[in-house]
N, C-alpha and C positions, 0 to 999 in steps of 0.2 A: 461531444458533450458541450453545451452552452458554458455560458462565462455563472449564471445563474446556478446550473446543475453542480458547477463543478463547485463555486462556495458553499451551496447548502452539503456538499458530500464532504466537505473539507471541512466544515463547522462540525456534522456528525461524528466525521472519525476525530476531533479533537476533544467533544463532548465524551466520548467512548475514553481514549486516552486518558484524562486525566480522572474519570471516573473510578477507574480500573487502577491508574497510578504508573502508567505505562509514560516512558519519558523518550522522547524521541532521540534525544543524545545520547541514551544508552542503547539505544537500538544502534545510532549511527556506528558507537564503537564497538561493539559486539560485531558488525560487519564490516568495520574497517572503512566505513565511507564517512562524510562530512554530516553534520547537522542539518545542513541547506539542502543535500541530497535528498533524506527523510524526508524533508519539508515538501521537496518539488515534487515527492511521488505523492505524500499526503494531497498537495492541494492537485494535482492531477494536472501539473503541467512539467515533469517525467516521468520513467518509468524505469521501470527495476522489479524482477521477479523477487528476488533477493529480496529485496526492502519489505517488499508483499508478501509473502512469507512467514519474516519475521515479524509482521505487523499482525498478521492472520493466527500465527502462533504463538503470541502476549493476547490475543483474545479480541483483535478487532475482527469483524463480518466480513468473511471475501467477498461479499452483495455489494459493500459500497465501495468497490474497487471495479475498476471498467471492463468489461466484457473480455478482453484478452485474458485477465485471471480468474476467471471463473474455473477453470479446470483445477486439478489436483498437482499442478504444477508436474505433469509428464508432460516435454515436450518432442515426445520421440514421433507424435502425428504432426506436430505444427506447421508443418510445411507442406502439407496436404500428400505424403508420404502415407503407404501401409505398410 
């Protein structure tokens, strides 16, 4: 994902967030991680199913989350296993 890609996807899910009323430091504490963590998965430079998840389930779009979360969060194929 560009540097480009990844601000316009990190502008939408911050537009979405506070639309919605969704607060990323309550997200953080609800899972026990930092504020800075939210942040790095929002802007798309970590990653964390977990944070995705929780983000997916306050009501942001798994679309603008990157191709590894696009599934339903089973990762029992992930590893190219059947």
């Amino acid at each position: 994902m560009s540097m480009k890609e990844r601000k316009e996807r990190h502008r939408k899910i911050r537009t979405i967030m506070t639309a919605k009323g969704i607060v990323g430091a309550e997200i953080a504490r609800q899972l026990g991680v930092t504020r800075q963590h939210v942040t790095l998965v929002i802007s798309g430079r970590g990653c964390s199913r977990r944070v995705v998840e929780a983000l997916v389930h306050a009501g942001i779009p798994r679309r603008l989350f990157g191709e590894e979360y696009q599934d339903d969060g089973d990762l029992s194929d992930s590893a190219g296993m059947a």
